[in-house]
FIMARBA-279103 format. One record per atom (N, C-alpha, C): x, y, z. Coordinates in steps of 0.001 Angstrom, whole numbers, plus 500000, padded with zeros to 6 digits. Layout:
XYZ...
% end
This chain:
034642846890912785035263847095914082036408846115914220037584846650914814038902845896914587038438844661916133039564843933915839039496842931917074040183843445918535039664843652919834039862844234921275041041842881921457041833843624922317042615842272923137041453842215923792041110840309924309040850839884925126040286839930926926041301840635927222041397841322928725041047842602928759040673843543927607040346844744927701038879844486927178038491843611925956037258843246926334036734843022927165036706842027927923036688841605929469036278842545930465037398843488930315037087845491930949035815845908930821036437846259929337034754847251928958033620846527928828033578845256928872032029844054928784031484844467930217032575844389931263032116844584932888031359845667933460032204846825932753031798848245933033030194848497932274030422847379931063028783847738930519027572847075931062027869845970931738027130844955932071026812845347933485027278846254933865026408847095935441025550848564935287025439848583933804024613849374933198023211849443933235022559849631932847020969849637933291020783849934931503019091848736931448018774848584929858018970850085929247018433851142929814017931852490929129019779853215929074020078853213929880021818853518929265022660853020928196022146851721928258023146850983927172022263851167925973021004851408925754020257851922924695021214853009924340021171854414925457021915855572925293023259855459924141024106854609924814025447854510924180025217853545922975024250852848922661024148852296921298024153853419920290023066854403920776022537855615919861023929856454919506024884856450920679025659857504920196026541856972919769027372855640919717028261854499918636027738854792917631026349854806917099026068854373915615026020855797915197025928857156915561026215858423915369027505858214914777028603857727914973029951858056915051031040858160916323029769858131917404030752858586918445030863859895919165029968861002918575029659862916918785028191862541918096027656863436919085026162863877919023025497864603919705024682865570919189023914866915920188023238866000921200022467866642921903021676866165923230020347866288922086020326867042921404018751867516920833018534865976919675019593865720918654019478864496918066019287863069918606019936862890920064020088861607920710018716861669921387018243862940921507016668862680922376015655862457921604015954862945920144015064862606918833014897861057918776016150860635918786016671858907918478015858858532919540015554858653921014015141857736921832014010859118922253012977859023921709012017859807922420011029859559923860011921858252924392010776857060924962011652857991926523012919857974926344013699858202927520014048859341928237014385859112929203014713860364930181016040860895930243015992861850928710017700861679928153018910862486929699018046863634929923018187864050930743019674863489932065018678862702932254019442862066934199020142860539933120019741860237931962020567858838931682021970859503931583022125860408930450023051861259929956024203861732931320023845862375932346024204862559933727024635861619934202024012860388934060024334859411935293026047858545934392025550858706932660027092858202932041028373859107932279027438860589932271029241861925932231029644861183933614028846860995934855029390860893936050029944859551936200029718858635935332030475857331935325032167857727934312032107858872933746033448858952933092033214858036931567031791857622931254032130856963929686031608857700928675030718859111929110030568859929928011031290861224928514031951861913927698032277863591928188031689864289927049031619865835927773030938866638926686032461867602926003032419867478924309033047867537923959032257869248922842032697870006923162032525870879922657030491871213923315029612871068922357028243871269923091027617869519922306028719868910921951028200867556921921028234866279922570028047865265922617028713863848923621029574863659922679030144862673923581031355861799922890031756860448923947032648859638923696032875858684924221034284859024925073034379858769926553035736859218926830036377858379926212036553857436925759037224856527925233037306855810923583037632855962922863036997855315921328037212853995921927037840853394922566037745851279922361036242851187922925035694852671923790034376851943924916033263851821923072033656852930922502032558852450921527032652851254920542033954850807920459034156849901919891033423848564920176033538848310921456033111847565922169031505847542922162030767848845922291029272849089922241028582847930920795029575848775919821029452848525918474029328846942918322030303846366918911029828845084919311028596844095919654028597845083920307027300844320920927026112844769919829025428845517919191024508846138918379024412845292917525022978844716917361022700843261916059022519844540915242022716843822913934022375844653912658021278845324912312019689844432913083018943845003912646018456845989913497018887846307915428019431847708915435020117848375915326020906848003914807022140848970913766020905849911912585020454849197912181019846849961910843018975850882911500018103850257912421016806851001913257017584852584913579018597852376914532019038853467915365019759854398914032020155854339912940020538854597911710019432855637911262018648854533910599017196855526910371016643856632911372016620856533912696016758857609913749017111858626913563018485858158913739019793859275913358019128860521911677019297859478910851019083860517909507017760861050909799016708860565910586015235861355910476015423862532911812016156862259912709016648863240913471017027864539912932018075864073911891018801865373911361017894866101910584016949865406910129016181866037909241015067866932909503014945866601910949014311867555911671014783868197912217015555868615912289016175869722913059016032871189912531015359871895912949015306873672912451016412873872911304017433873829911438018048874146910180018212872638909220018203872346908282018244871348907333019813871012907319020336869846907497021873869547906988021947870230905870023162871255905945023746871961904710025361871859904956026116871550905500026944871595905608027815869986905384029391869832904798029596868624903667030133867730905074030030867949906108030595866636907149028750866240907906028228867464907614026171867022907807025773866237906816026259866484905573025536865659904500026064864368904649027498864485904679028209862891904508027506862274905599027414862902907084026668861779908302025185861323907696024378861966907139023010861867906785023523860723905720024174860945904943023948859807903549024502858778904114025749858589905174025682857416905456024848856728906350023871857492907290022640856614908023021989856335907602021431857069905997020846856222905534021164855150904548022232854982904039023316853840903463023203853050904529023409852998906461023651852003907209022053851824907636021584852613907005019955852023907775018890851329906575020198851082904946019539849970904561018467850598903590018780851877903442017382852430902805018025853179901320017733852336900480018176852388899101017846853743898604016338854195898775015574855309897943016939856673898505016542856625899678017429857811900579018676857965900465019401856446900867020746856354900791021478857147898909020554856718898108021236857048896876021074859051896843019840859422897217019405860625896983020579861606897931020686861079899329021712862196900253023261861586899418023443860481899099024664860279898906025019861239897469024639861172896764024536862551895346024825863570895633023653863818896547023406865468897376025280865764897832025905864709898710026897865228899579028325865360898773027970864057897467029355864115896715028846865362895770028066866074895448028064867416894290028808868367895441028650868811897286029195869762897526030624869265898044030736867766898532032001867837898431032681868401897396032801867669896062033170867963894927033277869903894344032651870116894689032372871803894608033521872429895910034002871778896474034834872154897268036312871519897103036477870730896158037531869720895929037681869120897175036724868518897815037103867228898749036463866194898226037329865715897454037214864683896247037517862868896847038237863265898233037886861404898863036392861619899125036298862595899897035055862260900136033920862245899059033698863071898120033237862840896757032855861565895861033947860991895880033922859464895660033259858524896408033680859015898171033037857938898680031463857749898564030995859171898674029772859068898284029296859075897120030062858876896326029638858509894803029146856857895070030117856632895518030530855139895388029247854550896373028749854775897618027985854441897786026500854731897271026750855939896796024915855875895849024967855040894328026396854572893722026004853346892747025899851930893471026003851961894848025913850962895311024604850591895850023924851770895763022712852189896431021160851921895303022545852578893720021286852098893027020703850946892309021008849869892139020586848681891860019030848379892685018697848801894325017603848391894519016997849551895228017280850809894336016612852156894463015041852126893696014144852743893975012944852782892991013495853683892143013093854227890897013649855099889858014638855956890051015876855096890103017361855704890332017459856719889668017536856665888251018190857904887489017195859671887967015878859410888308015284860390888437015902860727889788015570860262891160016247860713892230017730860854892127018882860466891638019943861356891464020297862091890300019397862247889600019832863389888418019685863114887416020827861925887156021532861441885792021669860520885893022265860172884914022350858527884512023377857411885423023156856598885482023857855430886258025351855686885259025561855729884159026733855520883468027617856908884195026846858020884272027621859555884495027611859644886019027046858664886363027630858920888187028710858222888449029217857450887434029599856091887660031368857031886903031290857492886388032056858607885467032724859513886620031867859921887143032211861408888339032566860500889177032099859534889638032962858432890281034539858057890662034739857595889142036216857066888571036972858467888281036202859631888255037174860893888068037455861139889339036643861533890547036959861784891617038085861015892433037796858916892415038705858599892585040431858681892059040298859075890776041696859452890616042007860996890311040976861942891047041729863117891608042539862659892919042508862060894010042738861647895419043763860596894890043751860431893720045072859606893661044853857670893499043258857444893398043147855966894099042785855315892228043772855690891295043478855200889965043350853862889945043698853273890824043157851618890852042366851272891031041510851665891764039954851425892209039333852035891068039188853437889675038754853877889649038808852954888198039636852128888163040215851358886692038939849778887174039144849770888228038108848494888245036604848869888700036256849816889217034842850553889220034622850676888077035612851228886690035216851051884928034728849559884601036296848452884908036096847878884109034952846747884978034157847103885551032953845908885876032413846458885382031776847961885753030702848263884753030429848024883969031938847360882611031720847509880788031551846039881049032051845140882218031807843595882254030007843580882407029555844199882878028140843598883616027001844541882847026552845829883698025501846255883280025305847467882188026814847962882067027371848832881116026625847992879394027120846938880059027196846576878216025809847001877678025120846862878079023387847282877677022921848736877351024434849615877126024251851523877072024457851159875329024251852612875048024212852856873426025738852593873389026103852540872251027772852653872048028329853918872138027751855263872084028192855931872412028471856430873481027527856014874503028200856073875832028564855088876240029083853697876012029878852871876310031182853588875779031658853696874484032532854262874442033164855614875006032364856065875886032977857212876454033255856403877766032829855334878738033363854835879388035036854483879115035254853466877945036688853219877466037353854451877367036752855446876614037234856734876047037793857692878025037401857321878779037596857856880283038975856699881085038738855879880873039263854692881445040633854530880652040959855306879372041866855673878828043040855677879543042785857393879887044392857886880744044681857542881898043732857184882802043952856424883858045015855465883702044266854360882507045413853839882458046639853770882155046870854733881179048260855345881021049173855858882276048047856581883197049066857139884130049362856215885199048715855088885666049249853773886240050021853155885391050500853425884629051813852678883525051204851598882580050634851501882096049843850424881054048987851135879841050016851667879197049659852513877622049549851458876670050084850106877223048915849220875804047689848916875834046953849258877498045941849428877304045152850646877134045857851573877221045136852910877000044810852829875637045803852587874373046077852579873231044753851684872625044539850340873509043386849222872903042029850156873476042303850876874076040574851076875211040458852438873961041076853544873581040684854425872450040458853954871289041252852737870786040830852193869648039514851863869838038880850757870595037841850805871004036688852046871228036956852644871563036186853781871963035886854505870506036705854492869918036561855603868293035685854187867322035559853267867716035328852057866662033797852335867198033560852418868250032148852328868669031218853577868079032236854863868055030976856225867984031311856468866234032454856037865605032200855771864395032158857479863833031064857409862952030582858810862511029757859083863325029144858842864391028456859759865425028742861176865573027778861831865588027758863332866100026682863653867616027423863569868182027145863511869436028089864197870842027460864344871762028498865008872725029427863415873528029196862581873441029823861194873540030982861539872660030382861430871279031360861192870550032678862380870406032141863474870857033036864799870850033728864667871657033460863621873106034770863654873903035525862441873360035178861427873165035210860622872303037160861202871555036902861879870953037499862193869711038874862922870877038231863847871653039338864966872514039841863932873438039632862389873719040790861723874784041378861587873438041148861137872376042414860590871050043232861380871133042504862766871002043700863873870648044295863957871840044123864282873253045199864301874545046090863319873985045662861966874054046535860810874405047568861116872972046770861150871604048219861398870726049118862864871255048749863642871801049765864617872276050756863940873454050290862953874306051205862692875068052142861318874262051540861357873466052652859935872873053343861021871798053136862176871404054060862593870782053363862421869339052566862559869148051788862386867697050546863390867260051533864899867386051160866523867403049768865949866004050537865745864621049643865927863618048091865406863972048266863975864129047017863326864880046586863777865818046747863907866893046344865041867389045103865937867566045915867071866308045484868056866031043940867820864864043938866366864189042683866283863845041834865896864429042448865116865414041149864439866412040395865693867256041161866691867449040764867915868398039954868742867460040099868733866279039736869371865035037742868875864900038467867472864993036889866890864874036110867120866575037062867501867158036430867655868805035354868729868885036285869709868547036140871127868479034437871045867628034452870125866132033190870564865518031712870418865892032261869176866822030612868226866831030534869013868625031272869447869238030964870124870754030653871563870381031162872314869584030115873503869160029110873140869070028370872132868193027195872399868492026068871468869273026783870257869642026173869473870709026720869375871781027892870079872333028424870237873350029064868397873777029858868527875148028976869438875993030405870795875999030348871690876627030953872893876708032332872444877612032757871830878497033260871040878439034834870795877835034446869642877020034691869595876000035237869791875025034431870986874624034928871975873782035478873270874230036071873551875672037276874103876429038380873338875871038537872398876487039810871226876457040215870671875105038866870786874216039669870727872540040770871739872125039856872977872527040176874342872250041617874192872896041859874111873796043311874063874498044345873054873732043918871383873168044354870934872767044993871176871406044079871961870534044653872768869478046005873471869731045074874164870690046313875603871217047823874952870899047909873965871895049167873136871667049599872816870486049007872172870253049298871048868851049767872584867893048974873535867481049210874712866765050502875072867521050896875552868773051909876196869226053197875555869077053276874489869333054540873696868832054959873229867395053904873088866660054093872522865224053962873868864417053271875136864678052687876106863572053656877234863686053218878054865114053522879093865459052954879646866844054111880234867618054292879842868800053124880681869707053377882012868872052451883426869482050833882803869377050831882096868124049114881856867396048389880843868503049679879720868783049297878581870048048789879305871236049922880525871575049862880787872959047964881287872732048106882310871788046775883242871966045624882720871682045437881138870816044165880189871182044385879514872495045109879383873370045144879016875150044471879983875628044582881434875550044317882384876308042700882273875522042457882249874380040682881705874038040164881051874554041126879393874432040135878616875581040221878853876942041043879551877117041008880260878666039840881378879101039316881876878032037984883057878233036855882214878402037046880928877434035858880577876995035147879278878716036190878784879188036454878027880343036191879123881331036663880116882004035998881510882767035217881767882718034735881669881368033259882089880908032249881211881748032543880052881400031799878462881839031976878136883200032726878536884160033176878777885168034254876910885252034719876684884193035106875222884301037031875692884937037018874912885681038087875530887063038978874774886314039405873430886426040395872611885834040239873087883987039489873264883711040491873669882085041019874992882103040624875866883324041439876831882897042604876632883662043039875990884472044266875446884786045055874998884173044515874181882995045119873464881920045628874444881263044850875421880874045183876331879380046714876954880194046751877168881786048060877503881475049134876958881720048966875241882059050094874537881710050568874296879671048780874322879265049279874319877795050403875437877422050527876992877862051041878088877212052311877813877492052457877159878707053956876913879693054913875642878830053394874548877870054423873493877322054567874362876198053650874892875507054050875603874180055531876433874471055857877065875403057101877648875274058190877007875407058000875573876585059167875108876600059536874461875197058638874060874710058750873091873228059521873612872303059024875254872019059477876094871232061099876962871206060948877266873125062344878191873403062601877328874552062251876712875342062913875892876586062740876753877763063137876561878672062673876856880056063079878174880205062654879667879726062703880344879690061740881303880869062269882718881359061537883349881862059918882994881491059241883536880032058441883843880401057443881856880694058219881023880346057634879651880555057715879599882346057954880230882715058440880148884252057143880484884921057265881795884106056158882881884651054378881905884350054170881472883404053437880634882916052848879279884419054134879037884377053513877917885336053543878507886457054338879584887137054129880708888346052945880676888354051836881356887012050739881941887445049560880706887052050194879369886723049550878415886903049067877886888352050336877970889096050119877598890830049496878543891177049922879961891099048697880540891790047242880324891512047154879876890560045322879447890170045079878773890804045660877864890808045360876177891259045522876445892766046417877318893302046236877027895041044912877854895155044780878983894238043367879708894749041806878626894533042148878167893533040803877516892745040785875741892834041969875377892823041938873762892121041890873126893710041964871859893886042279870594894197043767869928894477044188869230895100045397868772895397045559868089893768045062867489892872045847867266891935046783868526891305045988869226890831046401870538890074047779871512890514047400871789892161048598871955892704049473870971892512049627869725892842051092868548892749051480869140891268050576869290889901050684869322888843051901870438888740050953871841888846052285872996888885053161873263889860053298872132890583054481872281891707055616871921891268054968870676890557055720869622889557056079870335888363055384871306887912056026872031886383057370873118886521056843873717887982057723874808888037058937874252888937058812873368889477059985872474890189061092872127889308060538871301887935061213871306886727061877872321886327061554873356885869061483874113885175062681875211886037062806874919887395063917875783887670064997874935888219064951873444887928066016872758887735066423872901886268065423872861885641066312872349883962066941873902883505066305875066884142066766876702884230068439876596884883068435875814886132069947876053886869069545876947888147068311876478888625068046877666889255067168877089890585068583876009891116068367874876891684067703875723893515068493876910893707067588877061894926066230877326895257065817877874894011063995877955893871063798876710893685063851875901893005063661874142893096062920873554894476064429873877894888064232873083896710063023872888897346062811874483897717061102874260898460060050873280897711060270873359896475059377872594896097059240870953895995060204870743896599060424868918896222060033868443897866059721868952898529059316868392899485057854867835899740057334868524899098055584868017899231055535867448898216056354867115896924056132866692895964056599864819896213057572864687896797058009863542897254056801863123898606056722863768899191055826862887900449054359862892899723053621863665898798052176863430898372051911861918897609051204862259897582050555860444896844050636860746895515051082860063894659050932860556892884050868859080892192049929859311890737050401857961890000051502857728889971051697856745889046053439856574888421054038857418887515053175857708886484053475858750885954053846860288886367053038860875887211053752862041888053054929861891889204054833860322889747055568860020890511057052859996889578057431859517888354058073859014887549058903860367887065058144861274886927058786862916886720059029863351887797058650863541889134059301863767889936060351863290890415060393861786890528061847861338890506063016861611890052062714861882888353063771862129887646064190863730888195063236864520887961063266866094888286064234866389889728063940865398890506064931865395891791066406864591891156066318863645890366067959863322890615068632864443889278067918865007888802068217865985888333069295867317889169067862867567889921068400868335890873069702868051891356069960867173892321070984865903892922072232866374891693072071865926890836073515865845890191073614867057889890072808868311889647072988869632889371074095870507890720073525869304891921074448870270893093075210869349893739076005868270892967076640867695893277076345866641894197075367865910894414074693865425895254074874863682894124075847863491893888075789862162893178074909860662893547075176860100894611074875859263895605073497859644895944073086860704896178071248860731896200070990860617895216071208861425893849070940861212892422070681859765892033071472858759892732071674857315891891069969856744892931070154857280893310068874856284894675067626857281894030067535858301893547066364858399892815065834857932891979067362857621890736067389857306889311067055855734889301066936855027890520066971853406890619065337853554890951064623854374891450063657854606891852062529854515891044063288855641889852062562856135888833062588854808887428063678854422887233063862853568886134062973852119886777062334852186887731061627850858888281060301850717887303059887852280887640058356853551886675058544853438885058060075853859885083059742854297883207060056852751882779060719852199883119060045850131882363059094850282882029058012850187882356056776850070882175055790850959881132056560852105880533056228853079879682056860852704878528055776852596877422056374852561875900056739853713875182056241855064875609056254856511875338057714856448874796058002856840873827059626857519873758060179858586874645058872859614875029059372860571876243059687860266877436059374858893878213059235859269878962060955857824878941060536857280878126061628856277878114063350856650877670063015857362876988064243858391876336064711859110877748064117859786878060064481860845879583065217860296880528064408858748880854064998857955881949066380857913881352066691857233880291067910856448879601068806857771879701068655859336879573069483860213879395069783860399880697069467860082881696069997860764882688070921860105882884069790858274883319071006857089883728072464857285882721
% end
């Protein structure tokens, strides 16, 4: 709770302090709610009281109104102030209330703003077993919906939850290492790759170190591109070395992803051949230990590596494989991928051509039907390009507007920059061009890539 001026404390202390004990109970219950709450939950919370005429006697004082068929506070500072006053250890009490309330209620919380309130009363009411079990529960349907802050957050509080859970891994599923994984992915879908780089690296400092090496190394092997796309590819470069030193000759589904970050990351440094064996070895050990996965995103990684180095038709038509095989699996983001892969295979081959257009066209439409705000920025960002580097600067336009105000690493931030002073000098727009290009060359410093360092230097 932030700090009240003084004199408005003063206010709302007065107005509470001519309250009567069983009211100010009332408004404790509905502060630690959030602030909105049925009449049927707040009478659960205080079964002792006469919710009735208390409830009445606050609407008619003007400090609760009914806000749809729930309470609320006419005021958010009055709850601020409540919040105040509430020792911790009824903070937790009225907490536990709250979540055993909901839980009785004729229909069961099913819905992802019901689950998130339930996992956090019981996160604020102190109760480890519960707090970890609803917090799981709420980040799988966030996540199933791509509301991926919220996903995280409740990731983040059920590893926080499990250290003094009774048998953690059984009440949420899986393993402390793979929640901890869906974690650091979720946080840098939403964009928060900094948090999701130091949620890794304590883990591998503290209780991580005690996993097999093969799933330690899939920690490094994750913690990879992150760091690349916050601008620090000498550590991406040390964290895969690492990661391949650990699983060795392992045959394992560790080690199969293991192998498919080598191969991404040598495709983005420009090192097709390598690559294409690391995906090679991806591809063998996820056939048959999976996970499926996996062995989508190898399959795609080939595609590439084949489409630019082999032959262009053979690339495109293993994308459209791992594209059956991802549909098949119902895996949403690789089949998104497979059709930014078909879209780089063409530019690589013929350059920003119709049908590369069309490619990332029917990339956005996936992604607005199916994906997440990353995926969209992604093909907003491909086809934004793609009808600047075409000349085909008025389809461009619409698109640079959400692309500049969204949140992005440095790395997507770093292509969009350029892609706009692109634009800029394409329509004569010199003087904006230079205030992008100062923008952008702040980003590509920090990249050892030849692509991305070369690009900057050609424009400037």
């Amino acid at each position: 709770v932030g700090e009240l001026p003084t004199s408005l404390v003063e206010f709302l202390t007065s107005r509470l302090r001519r309250l009567g004990d069983d009211e100010r109970d009332v408004l404790r219950a509905v502060a630690v709610t959030g602030g909105k709450v049925s009449h049927r939950i707040l009478a659960a919370m205080l079964p002792d009281l006469a919710m009735g005429e208390l409830v009445r006697s606050l609407f008619d004082a003007s400090i609760l109104e009914v806000d749809g068929s729930d309470y609320a506070f006419g005021h958010a500072l009055m709850r601020e102030a409540i919040l105040r006053d509430v020792l911790p250890f009824e903070g937790q009490e009225l907490h536990r209330r709250a979540a055993e309330a909901m839980l009785a209620e004729p229909v069961p919380p099913s819905s992802l703003s019901d689950l998130v309130s339930l996992a956090t009363h019981w996160g604020k009411a102190d109760d480890a077993d519960r707090s970890l079990e609803a917090a799981v529960a709420a980040a799988d349907v966030a996540a199933g919906v791509a509301a991926y802050e919220s996903a995280a957050e409740m990731a983040l509080q059920a590893l926080d939850a499990w250290p003094a859970a009774t048998a953690p891994e059984e009440r949420a599923g899986l393993a402390r290492d793979q929640l901890l994984l869906q974690a650091a992915e979720w946080l840098n879908s939403c964009y928060r790759g900094t948090e999701a780089v130091e949620l890794i690296e304590h883990a591998l400092r503290g209780w991580a170190g005690d996993l097999p090496p093969g799933r330690r190394a899939l920690l490094s092997a994750r913690l990879a591109p992150i760091q690349f796309h916050l601008g620090n590819p000498p550590a991406t470069a040390r964290l895969l070395a690492q990661a391949e030193e650990l699983v060795g000759d392992e045959v394992s589904p560790e080690a199969a992803e293991v192998h498919h970050r080598v191969s991404k990351q040598a495709v983005a440094d420009g090192q097709i051949h390598p690559a294409l064996e690391s995906a090679e070895r991806a591809i063998a050990i996820a056939t048959t230990e999976g996970p499926r996965v996996v062995l989508a995103e190898a399959l795609t990684t080939r595609a590439l590596a084949v489409g630019v180095t082999d032959d262009l038709d053979r690339g495109i038509a293993l994308a459209e494989e791992a594209r059956a095989l991802a549909l098949a699996e119902g895996l949403v983001s690789q089949v998104a991928n497979t059709y930014r892969t078909e879209m780089l295979i063409i530019v690589f081959r013929e350059g920003r051509t119709d049908a590369c257009l069309e490619a990332s066209a029917n990339g956005l439409a996936y992604a607005e039907q199916h994906c997440g705000p990353r995926w969209r920025a992604e093909f907003r960002l491909d086809l934004c390009l793609g009808y600047v580097e075409a000349g085909r600067f008025t389809e461009a336009e619409p698109l640079f507007e959400p692309l500049l105000s969204v949140e992005l690493d440095d790395l997507r931030r770093l292509t969009v920059l350029q892609t706009a002073a692109l634009h800029a000098l394409g329509t004569g727009s010199l003087d904006v061009a230079g205030v992008f290009l100062a923008d952008a060359s702040d980003i590509a410093d920090r990249y050892a890539s030849a692509q991305e360092t070369g690009f900057q230097a050609r424009l400037v």
